[in-house]
N, CA, C and O atoms as CSV, one atom per row, in Angstrom:
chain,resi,resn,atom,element,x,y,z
A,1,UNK,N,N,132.676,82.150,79.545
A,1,UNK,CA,C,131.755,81.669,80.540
A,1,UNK,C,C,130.799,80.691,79.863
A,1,UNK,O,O,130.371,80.781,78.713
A,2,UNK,N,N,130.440,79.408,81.080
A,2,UNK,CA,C,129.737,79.136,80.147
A,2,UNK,C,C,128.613,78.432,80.408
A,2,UNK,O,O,128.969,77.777,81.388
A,3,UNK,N,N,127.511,78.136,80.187
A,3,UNK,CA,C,126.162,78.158,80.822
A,3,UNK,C,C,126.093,76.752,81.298
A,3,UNK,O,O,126.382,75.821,80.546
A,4,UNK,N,N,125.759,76.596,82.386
A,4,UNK,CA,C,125.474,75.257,83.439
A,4,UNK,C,C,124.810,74.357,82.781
A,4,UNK,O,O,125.106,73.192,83.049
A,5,UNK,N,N,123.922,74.553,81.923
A,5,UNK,CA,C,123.087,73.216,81.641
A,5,UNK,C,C,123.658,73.072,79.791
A,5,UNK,O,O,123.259,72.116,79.125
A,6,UNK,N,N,124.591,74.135,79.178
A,6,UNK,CA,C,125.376,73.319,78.096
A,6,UNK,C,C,126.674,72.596,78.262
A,6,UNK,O,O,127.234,71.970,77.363
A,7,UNK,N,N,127.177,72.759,79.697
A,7,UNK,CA,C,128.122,71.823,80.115
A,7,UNK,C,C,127.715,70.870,80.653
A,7,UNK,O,O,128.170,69.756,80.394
A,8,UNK,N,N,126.637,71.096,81.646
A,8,UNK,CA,C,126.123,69.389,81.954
A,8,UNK,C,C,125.635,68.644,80.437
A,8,UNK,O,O,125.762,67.427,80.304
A,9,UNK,N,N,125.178,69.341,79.536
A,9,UNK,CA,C,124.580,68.228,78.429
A,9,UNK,C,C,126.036,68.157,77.249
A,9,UNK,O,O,125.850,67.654,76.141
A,10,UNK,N,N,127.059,68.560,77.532
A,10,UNK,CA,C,128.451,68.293,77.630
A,10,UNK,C,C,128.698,66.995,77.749
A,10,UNK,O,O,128.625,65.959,77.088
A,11,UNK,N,N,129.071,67.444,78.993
A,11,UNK,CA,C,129.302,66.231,80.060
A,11,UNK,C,C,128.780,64.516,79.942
A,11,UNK,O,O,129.431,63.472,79.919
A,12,UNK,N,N,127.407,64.780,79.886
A,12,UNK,CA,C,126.644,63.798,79.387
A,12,UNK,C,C,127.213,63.088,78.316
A,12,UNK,O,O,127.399,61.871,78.301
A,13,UNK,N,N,127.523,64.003,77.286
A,13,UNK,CA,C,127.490,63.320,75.507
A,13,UNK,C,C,129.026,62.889,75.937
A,13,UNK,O,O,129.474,62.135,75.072
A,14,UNK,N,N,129.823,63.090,76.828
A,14,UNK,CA,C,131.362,62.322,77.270
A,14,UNK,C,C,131.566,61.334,77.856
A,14,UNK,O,O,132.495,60.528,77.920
A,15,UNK,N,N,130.385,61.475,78.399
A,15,UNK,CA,C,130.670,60.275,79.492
A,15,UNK,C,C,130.473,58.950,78.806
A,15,UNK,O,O,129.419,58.810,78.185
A,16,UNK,N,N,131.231,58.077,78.827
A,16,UNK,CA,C,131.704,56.645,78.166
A,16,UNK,C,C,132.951,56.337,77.144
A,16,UNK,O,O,133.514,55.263,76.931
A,17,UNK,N,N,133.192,57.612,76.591
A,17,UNK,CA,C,134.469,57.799,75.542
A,17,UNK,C,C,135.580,58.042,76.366
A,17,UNK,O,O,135.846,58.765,77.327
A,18,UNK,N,N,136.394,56.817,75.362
A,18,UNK,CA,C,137.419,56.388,76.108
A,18,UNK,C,C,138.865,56.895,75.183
A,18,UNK,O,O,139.977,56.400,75.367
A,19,UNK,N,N,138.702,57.474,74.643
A,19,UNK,CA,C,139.674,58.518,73.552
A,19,UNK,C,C,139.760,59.790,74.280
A,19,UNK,O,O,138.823,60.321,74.876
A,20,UNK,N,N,140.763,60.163,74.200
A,20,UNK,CA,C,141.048,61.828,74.672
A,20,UNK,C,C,140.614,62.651,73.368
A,20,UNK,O,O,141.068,62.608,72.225
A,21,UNK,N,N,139.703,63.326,73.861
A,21,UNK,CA,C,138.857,64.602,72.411
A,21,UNK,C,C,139.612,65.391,72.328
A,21,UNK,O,O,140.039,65.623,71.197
A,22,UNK,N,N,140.351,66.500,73.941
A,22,UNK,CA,C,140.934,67.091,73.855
A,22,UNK,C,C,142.504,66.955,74.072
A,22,UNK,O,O,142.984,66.153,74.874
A,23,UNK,N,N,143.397,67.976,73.133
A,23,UNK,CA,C,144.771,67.652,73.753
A,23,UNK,C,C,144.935,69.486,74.003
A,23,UNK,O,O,144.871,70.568,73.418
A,24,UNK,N,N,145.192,68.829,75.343
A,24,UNK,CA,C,145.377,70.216,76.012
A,24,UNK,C,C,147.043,70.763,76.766
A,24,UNK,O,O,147.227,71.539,77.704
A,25,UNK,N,N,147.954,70.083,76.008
A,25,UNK,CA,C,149.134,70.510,75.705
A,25,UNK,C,C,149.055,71.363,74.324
A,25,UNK,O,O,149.499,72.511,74.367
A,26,UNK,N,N,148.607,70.957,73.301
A,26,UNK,CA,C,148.204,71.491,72.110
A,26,UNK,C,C,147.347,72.950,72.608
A,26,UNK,O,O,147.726,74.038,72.177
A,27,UNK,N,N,146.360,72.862,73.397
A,27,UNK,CA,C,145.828,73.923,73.631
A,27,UNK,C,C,147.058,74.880,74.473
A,27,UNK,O,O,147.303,75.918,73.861
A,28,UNK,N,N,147.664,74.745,75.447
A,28,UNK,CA,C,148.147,75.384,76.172
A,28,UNK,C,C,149.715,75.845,75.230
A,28,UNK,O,O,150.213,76.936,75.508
A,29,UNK,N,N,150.292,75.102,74.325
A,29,UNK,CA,C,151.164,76.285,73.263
A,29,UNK,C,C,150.761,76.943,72.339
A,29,UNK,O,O,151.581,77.709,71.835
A,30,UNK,N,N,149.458,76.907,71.801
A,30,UNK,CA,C,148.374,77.993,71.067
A,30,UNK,C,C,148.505,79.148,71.539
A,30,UNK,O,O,148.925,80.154,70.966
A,31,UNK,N,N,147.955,78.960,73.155
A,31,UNK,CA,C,147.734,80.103,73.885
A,31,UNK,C,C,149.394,80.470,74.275
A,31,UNK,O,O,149.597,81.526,73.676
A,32,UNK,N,N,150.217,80.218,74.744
A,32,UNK,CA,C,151.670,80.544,74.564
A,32,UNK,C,C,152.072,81.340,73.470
A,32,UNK,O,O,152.729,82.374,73.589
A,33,UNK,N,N,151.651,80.825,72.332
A,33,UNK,CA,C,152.453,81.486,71.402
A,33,UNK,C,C,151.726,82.886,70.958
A,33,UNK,O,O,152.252,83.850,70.401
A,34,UNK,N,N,150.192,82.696,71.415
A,34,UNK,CA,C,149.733,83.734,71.057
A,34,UNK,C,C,149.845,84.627,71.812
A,34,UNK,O,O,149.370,85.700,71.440
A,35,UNK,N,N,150.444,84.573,73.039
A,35,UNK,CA,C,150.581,85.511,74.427
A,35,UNK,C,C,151.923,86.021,74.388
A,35,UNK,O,O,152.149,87.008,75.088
A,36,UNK,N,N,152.804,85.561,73.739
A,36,UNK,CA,C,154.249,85.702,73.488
A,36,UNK,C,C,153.921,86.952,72.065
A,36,UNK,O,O,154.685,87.912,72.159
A,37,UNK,N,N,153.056,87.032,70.986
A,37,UNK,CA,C,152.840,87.305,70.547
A,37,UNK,C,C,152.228,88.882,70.424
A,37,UNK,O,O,152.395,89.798,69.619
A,38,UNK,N,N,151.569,88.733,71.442
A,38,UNK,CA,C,150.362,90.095,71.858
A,38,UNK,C,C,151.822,90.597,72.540
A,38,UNK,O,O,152.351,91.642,72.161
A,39,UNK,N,N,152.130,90.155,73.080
A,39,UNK,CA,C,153.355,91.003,74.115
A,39,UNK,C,C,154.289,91.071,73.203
A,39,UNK,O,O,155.109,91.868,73.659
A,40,UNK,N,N,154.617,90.734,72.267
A,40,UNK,CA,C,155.860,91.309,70.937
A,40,UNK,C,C,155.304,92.198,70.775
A,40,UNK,O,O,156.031,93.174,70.956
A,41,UNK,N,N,154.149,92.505,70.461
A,41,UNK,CA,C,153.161,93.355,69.684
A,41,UNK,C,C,153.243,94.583,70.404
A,41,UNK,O,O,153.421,95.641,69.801
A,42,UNK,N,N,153.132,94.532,71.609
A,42,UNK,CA,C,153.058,95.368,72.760
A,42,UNK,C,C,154.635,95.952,72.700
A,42,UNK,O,O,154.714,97.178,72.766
A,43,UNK,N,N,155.967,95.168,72.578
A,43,UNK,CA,C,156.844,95.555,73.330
A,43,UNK,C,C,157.793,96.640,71.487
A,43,UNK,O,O,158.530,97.598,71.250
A,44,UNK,N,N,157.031,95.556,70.767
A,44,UNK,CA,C,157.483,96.627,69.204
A,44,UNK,C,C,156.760,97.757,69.270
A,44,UNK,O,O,157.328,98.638,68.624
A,45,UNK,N,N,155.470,98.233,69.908
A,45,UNK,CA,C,154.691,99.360,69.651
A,45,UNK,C,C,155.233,100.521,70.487
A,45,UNK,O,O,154.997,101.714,70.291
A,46,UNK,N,N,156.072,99.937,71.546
A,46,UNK,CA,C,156.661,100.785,72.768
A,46,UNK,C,C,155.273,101.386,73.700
A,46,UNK,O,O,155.224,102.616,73.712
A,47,UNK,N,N,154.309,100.777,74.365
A,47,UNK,CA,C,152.651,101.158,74.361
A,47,UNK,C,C,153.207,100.971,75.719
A,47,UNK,O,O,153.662,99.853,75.961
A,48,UNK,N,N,153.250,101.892,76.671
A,48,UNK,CA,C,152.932,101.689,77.843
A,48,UNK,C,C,151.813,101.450,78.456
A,48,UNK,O,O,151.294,102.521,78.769
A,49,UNK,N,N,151.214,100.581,78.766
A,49,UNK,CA,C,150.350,99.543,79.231
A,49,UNK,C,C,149.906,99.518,80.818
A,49,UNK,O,O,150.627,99.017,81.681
A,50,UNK,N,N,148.705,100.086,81.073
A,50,UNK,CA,C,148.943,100.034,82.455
A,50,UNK,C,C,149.022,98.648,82.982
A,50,UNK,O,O,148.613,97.716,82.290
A,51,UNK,N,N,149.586,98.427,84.313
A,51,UNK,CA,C,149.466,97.328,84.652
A,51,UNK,C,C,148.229,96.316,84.713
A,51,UNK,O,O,148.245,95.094,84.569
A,52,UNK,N,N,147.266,97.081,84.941
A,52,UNK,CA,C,146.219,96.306,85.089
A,52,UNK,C,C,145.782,95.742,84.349
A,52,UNK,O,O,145.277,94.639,84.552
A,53,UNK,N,N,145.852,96.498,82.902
A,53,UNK,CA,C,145.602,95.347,81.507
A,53,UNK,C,C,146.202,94.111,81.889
A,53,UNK,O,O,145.648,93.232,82.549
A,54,UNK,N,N,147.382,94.091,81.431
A,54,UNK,CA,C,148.332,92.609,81.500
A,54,UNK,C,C,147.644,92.014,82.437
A,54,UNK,O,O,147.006,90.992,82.184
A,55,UNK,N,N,147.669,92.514,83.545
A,55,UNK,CA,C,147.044,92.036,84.988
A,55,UNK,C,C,145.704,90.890,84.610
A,55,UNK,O,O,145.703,89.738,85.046
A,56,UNK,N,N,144.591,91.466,83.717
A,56,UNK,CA,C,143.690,91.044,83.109
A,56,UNK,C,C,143.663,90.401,82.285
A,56,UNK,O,O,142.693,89.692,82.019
A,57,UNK,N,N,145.032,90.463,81.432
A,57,UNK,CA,C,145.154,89.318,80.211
A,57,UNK,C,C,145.374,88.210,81.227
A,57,UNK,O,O,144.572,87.384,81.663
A,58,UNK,N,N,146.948,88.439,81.556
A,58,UNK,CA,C,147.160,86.854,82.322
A,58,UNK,C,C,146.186,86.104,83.234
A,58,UNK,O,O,146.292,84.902,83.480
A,59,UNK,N,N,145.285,86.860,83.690
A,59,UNK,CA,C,143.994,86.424,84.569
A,59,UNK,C,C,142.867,85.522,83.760
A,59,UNK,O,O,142.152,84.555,84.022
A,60,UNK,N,N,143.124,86.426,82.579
A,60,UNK,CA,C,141.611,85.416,81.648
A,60,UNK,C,C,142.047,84.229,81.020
A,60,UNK,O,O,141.356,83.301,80.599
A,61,UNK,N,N,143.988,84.446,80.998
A,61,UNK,CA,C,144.135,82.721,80.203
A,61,UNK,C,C,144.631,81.983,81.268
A,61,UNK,O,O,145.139,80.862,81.233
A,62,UNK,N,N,144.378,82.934,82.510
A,62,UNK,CA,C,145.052,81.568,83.589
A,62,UNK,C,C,146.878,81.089,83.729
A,62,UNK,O,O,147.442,80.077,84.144
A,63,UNK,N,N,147.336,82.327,83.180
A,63,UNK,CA,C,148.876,82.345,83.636
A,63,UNK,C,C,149.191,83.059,84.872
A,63,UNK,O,O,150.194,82.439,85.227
A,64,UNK,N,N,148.995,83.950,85.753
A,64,UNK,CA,C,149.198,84.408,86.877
A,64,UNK,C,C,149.464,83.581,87.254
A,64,UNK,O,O,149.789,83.517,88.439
């Protein structure tokens, strides 16, 4: 989460740059591999998991 007036003064310090800061393909197989990962982790431990965890992982990185 993240606080309204450090993203507007964000925002601000972006506005005119004409370079991409972020690469967010790069971000989004980070999070892939690390989600592929936690769930190896999960599926080698044999951890039955209630649903609702997972439910909550995929919710906070926005895969649902």
């Amino acid at each position: 989460m993240v606080n309204v007036s450090t993203l507007f003064y964000v925002l601000e310090n972006l506005e005119g740059k004409n370079e991409e800061l972020i690469n967010l393909e790069e971000i989004y197989e980070l999070e892939q591999k690390y989600l592929s990962g936690l769930f190896g982790m999960i599926d080698k431990a044999r951890l039955t998991v209630r649903s609702e965890v997972i439910k909550n992982i995929l919710q906070s990185t926005g895969t649902e």
